[in-house]
C-alpha positions as CSV (number, residue, x, y, z in Angstrom):
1,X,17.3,16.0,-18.0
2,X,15.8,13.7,-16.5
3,X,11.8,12.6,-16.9
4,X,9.8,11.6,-13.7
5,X,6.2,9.7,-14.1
6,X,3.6,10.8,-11.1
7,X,1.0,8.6,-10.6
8,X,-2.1,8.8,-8.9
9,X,-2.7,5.6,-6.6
10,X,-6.6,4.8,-7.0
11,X,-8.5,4.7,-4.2
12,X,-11.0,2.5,-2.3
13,X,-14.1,4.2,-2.6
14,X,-13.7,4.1,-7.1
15,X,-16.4,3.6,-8.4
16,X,-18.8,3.9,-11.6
17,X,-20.8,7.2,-11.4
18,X,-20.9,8.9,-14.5
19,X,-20.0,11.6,-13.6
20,X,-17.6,12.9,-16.5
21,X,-20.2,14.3,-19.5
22,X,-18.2,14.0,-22.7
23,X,-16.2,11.2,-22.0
24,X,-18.1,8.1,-23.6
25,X,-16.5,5.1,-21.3
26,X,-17.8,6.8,-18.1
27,X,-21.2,7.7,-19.6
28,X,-21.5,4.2,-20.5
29,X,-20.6,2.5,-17.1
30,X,-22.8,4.6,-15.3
31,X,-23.9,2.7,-12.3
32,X,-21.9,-0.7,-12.7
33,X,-20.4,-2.3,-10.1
34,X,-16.6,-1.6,-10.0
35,X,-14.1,-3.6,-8.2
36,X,-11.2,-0.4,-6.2
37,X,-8.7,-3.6,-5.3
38,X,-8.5,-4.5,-9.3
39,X,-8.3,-1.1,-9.8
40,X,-5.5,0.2,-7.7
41,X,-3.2,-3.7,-8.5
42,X,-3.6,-2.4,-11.9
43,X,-2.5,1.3,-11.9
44,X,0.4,0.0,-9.5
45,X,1.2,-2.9,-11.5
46,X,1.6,-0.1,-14.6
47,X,3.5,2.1,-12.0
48,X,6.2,-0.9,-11.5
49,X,6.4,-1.5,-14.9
50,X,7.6,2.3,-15.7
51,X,9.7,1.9,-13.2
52,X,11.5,-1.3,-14.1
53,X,11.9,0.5,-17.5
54,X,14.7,2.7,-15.8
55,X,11.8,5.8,-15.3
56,X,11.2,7.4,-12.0
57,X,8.4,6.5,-10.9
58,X,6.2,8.4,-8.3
59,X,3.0,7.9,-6.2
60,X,0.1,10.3,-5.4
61,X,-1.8,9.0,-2.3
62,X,-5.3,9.3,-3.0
63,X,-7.4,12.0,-0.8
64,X,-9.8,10.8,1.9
65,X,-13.2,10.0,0.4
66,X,-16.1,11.0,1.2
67,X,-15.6,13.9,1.3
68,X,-17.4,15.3,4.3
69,X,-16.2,18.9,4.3
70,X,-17.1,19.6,0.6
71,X,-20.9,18.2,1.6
72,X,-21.1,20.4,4.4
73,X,-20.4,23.4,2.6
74,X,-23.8,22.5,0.2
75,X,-25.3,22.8,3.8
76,X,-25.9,19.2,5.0
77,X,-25.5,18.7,8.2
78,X,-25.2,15.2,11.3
79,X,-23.3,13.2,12.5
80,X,-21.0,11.2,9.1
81,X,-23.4,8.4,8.7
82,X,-26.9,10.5,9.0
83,X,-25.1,13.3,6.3
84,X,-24.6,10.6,4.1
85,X,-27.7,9.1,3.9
86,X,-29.5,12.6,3.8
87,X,-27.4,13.4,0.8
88,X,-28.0,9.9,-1.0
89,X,-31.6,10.8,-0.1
90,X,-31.8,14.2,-1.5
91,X,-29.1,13.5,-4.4
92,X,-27.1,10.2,-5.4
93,X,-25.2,12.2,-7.7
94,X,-23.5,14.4,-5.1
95,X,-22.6,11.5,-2.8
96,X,-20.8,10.4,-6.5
97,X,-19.4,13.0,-6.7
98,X,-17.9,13.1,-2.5
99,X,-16.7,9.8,-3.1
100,X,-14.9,10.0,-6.3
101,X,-11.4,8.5,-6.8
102,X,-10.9,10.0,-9.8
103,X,-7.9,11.9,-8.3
104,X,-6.0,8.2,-10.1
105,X,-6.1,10.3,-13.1
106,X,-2.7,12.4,-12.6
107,X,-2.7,13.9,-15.8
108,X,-4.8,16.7,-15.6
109,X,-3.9,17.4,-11.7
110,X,-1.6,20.1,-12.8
111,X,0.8,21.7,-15.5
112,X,4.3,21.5,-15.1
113,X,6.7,23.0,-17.3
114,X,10.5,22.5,-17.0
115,X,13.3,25.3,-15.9
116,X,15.0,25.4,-19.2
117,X,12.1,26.4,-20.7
118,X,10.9,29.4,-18.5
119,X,13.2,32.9,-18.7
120,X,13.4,33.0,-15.3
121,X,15.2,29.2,-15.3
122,X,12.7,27.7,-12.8
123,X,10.7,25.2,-12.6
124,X,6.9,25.8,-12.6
125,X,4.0,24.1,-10.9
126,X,0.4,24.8,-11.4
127,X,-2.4,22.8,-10.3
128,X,-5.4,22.8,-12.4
129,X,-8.6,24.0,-11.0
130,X,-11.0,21.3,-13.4
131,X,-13.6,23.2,-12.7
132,X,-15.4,21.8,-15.8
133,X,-16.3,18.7,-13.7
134,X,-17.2,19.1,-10.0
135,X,-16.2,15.7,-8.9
136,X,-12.7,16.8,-10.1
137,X,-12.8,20.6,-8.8
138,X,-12.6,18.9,-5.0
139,X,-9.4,17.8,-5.8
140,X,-7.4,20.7,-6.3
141,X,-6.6,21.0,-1.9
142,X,-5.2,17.8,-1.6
143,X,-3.4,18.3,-5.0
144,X,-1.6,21.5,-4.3
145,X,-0.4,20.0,-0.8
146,X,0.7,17.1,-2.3
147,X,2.6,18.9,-4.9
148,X,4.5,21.5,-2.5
149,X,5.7,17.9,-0.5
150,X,7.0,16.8,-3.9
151,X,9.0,19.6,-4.6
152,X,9.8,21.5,-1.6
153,X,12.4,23.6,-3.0
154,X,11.5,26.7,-3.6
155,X,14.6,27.9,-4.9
156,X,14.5,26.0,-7.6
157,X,10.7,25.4,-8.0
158,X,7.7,28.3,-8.3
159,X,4.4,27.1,-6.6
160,X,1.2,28.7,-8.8
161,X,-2.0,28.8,-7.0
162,X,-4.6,27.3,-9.5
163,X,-6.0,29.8,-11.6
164,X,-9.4,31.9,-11.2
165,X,-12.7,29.4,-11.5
166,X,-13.5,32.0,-14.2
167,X,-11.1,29.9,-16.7
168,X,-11.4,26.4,-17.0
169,X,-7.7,24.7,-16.9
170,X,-7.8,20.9,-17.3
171,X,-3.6,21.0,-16.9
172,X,-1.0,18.6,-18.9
173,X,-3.8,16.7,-20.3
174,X,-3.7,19.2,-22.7
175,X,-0.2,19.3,-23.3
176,X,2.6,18.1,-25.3
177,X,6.5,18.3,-24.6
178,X,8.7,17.7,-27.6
179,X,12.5,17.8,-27.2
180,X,15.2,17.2,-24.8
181,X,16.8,19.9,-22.7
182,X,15.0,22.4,-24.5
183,X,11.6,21.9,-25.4
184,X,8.6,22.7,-27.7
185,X,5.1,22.8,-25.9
186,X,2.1,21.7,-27.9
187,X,-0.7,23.9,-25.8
188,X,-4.1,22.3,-26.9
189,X,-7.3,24.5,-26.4
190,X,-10.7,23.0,-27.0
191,X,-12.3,26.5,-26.6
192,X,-12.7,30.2,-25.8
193,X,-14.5,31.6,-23.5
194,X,-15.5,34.7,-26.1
195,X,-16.8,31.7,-28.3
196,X,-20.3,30.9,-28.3
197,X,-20.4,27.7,-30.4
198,X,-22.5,25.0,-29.3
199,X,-21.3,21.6,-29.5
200,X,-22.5,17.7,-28.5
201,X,-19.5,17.8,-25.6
202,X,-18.2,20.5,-23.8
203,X,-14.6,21.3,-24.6
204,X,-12.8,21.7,-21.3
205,X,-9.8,23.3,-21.9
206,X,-10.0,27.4,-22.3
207,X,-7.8,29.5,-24.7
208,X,-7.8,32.0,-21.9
209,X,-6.6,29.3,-19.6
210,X,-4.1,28.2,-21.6
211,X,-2.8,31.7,-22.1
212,X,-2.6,32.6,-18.5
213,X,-0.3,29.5,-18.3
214,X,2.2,30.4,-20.3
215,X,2.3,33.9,-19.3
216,X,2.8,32.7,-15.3
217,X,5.2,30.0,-16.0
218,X,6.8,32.4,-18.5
219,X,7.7,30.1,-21.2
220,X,10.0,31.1,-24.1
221,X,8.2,32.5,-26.7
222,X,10.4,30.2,-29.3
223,X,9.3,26.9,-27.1
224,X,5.1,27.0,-27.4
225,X,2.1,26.8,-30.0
226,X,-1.2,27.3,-29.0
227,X,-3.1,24.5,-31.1
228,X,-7.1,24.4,-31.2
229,X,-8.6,21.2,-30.5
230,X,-10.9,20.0,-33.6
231,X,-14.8,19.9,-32.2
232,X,-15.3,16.9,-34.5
233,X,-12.7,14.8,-32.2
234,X,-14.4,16.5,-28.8
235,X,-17.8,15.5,-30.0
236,X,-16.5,12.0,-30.4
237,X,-15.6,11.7,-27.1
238,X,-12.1,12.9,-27.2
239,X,-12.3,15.4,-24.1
240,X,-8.6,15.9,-23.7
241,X,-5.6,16.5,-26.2
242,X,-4.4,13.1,-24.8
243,X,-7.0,11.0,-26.5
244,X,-6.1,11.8,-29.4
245,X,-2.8,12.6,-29.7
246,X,0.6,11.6,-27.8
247,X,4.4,13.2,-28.0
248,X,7.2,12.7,-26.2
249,X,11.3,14.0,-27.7
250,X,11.5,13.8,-31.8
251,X,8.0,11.8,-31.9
252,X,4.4,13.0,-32.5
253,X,2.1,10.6,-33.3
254,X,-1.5,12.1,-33.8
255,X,-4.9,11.5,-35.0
256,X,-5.9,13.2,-38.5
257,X,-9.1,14.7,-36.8
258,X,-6.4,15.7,-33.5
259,X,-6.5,20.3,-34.4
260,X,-8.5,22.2,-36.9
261,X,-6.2,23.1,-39.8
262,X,-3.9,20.3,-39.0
263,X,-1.7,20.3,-42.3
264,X,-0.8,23.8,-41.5
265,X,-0.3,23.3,-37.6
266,X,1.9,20.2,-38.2
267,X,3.9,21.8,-40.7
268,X,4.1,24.7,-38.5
269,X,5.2,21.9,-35.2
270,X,7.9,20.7,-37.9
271,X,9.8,24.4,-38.9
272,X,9.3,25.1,-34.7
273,X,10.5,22.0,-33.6
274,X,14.1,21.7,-36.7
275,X,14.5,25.9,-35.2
276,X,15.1,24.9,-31.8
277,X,16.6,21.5,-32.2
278,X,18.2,21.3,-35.3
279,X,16.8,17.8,-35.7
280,X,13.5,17.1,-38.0
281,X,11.0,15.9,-35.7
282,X,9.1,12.2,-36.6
283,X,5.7,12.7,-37.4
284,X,3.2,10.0,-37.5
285,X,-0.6,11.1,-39.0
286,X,-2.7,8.3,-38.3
287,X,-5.7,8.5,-41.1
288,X,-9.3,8.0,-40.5
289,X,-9.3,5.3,-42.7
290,X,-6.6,3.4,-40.6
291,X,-8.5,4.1,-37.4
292,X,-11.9,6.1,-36.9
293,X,-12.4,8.4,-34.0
294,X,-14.6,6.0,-32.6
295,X,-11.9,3.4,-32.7
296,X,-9.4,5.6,-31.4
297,X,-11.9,6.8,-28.4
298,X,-12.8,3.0,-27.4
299,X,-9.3,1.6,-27.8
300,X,-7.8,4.5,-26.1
301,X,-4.2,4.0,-28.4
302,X,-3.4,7.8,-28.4
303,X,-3.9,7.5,-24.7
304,X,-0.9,5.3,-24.3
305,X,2.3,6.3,-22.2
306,X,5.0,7.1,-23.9
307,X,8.6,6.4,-21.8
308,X,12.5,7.7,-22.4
309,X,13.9,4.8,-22.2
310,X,17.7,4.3,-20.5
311,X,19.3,4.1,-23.7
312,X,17.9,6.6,-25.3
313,X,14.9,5.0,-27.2
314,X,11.4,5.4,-26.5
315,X,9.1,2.8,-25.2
316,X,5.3,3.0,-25.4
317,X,2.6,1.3,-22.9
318,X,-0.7,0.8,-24.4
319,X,-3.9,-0.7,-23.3
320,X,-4.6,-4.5,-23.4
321,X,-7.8,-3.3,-25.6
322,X,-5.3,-1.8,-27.9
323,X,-3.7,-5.5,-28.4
324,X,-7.2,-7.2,-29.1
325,X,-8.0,-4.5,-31.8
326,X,-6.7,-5.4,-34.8
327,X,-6.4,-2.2,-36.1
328,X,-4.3,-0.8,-33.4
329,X,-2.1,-4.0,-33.1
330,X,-1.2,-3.7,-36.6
331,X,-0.5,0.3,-36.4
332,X,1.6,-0.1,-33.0
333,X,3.5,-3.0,-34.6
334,X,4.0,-0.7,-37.9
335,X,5.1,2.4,-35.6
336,X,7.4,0.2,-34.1
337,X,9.1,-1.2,-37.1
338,X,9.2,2.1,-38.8
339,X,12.2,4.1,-38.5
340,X,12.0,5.9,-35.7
341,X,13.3,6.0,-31.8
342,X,9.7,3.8,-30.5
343,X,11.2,0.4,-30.4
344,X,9.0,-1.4,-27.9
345,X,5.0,-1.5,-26.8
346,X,4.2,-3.0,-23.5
347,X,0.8,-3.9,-22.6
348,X,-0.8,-3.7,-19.4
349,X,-4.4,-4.2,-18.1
350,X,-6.3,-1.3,-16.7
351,X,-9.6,-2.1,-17.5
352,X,-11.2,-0.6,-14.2
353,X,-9.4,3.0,-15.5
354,X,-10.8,2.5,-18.8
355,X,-14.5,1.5,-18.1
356,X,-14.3,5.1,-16.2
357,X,-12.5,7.0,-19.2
358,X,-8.9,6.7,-18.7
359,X,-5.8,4.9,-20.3
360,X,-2.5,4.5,-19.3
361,X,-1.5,8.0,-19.9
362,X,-4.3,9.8,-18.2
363,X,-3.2,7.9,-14.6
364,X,0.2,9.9,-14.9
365,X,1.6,13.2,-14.8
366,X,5.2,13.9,-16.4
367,X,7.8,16.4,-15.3
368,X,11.3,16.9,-16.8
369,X,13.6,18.1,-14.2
370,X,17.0,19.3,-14.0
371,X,19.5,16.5,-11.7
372,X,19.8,19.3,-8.5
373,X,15.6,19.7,-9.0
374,X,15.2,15.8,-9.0
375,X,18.2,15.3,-5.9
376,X,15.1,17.9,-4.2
377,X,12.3,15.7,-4.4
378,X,10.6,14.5,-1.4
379,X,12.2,10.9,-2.4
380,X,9.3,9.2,0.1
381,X,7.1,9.0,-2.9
382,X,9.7,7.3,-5.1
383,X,7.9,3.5,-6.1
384,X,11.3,1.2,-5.0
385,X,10.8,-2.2,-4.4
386,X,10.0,-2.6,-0.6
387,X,6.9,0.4,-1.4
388,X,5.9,-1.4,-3.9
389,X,5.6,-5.2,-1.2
390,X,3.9,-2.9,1.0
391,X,1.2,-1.3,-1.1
392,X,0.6,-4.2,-2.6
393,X,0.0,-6.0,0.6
394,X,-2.6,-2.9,2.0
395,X,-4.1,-3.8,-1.6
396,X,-4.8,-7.2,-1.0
397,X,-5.6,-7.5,2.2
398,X,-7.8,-4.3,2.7
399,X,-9.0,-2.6,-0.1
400,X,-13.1,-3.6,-1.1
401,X,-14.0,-5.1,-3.8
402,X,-17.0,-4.6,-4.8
403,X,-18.7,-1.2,-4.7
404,X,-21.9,0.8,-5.9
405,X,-22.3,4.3,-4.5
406,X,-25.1,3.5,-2.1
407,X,-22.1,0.8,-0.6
408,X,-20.8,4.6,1.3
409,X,-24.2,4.1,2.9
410,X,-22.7,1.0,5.4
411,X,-20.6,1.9,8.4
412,X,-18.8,-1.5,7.4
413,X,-17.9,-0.2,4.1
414,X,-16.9,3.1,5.7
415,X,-14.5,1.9,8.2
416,X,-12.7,-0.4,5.5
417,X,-12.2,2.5,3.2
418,X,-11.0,4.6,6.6
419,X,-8.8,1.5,7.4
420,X,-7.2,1.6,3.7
421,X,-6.6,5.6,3.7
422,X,-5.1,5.2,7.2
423,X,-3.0,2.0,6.3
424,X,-2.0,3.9,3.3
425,X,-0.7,7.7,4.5
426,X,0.4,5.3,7.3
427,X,3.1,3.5,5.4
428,X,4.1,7.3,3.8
429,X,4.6,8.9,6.9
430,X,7.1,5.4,8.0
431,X,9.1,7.0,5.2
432,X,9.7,10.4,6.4
């Protein structure tokens, strides 16, 4: 089997708009100035990383921004310049929300689950519908065509349209996959939609959603549990599984406060996991005492990528906050000299990411593939050395840096972020 990492490549017009309710590190950086050029040298810089770690590693172009057609629909109307004005006019927060790059955030773009685990032996795409946050909902177009480029085989791969708006699906966010060629889902729910219980956050993720995935991508009934998320952890600020918990083969390492009833999920993970693997699976409980949930929110550690490495180990790449805390130092560095198959942490700066609300493992999305599924991929999206020299040069040389949301308001600013979305899909289509 073989594990591929898909990025989303951040785009020019990121910026700071608070747009995501629940998720404390965009709350707080409401309105700052944000710097797209940092932003996207980072996320790539992590991007070459994974893939100098032996990992395939693929880009996600981001989607034109503004997004003109979405703001005509809400009825506004003129030429591009005169629409955008009216709308800053009549509300900021929708021109945000037009101009959002939060596509960067791969992780919850879609749910992908792997041919050896489905009956009918393919593999299964789904993009989400993140309905639960309307700057993400206008991605799920420009996902789903991206996604059929990626794997246009449809032999071997079954397209899912998102699912009905009625069910809020917030995708592999939510998700863990233990094991190898055979593996054991961890399906996070935060809520369901017959619940009425009031909460600080919204949870995002729907029982009902979650169900309707496994039943389309047909899953093994042996190879899932469907896990609640604890409210306590939501309410913190955890708004996806993946801040507060992180998997990857015969490791889980999780949060105490991570599912409600957690002694008897995790020993219920445990017998599942030894039944279809024959192998005891490594669990590592991380107490409140070692690290509160506000700790684990603001350092992001549970939101740190976890890699199959080429010889068979696993490598983990954590935030640069989680190597000035001294708390998560000193648990990575533990982990790491603990016996188990994590034998290395890398640290990389994405500071932009973070100040918006997400870590190294939100920017990616992870598929496990058969070798005739991965000799099928559109390969023009595979990060290789001279892609990497060229992004990096549109990067530098083009991409702003420095932006508010009233900078969408200057025809300037407009035709540099049109000059770095046609520079970029540009240097793609060279590669077809």
């Amino acid at each position: 089997m073989i594990d591929i990492m898909i990025d989303g490549l951040i785009g020019p017009t990121h910026h700071f708009g608070g747009l995501s309710f629940g998720n404390l590190a965009s709350m707080d950086h409401k309105k700052q100035i944000s710097n797209p050029k940092k932003a996207a040298l980072e996320g790539l810089e992590k991007m070459k990383l994974v893939s100098d770690l032996g990992v395939k590693q693929f880009i996600m172009p981001p989607p034109k921004r503004p997004n003109i057609s979405f703001l005509r629909q809400l009825g506004f109307r003129g030429r591009k310049q005169h629409l955008l004005k009216e709308v800053y006019k009549q509300s900021p927060q929708l021109l945000s929300v037009s101009c959002s790059a939060s596509s960067m955030w791969a992780a919850n773009a879609a749910t992908i689950t792997s041919s050896t685990d489905s009956l009918d032996g393919k593999l299964h795409i789904t993009p989400s519908n993140l309905i639960s946050n309307i700057h993400r909902s206008i991605e799920v177009e420009s996902t789903k065509q991206y996604l059929k480029q990626l794997f246009p085989n449809k032999t071997l791969v079954y397209h899912h349209p998102e699912l009905p708006m009625s069910l809020p699906d917030e995708g592999s966010a939510n998700i863990i996959r233990l094991g190898g060629e055979k593996g054991l889902y961890l399906m996070v729910y935060g809520r369901s939609l017959l619940s009425h219980d009031q909460q600080k956050f919204p949870a995002r993720q729907t029982l009902e959603a979650t169900e309707a995935i496994i039943r389309n991508h047909r899953l093994n009934p042996d190879q899932f549990l469907v896990i609640q998320q604890h409210p306590e952890s939501i309410d913190a600020g955890v708004f996806h599984n993946d801040v507060i918990s992180m998997g990857l083969d015969n490791l889980l390492i999780i949060h105490e406060k991570a599912f409600i009833d957690q002694e008897n999920v995790l020993s219920n993970i445990q017998k599942r996991y030894q039944e279809l693997t024959k192998e005891p699976l490594d669990i590592i409980e991380i107490r409140s005492n070692q690290l509160s949930l506000k700790e684990a929110v603001t350092t992001y550690l549970f939101n740190s990528q976890l890699l199959k490495l080429v010889d068979g180990t696993i490598g983990m790449i954590a935030p640069k906050q989680c190597q000035i805390n001294h708390r998560t130092f000193n648990l990575i560095e533990d982990i790491v000299k603990s016996k188990n198959r994590l034998v290395r942490c890398d640290y990389v700066s994405v500071k932009e990411s973070m100040n918006n609300g997400g870590g190294p493992a939100c920017l990616r999305l992870r598929a496990t593939l058969t070798e005739p599924e991965y000799e099928s991929v559109c390969s023009k999206y595979l990060l290789i050395e001279p892609l990497y020299e060229k992004l990096i040069k549109v990067i530098d040389n083009i991409y702003p840096d420095h932006v508010k949301i009233d900078s969408v308001l200057d025809k300037r600013f407009l035709s540099q972020v049109q000059m770095c979305e046609n520079n970029i899909w540009a240097l793609f289509r060279s590669l077809d």
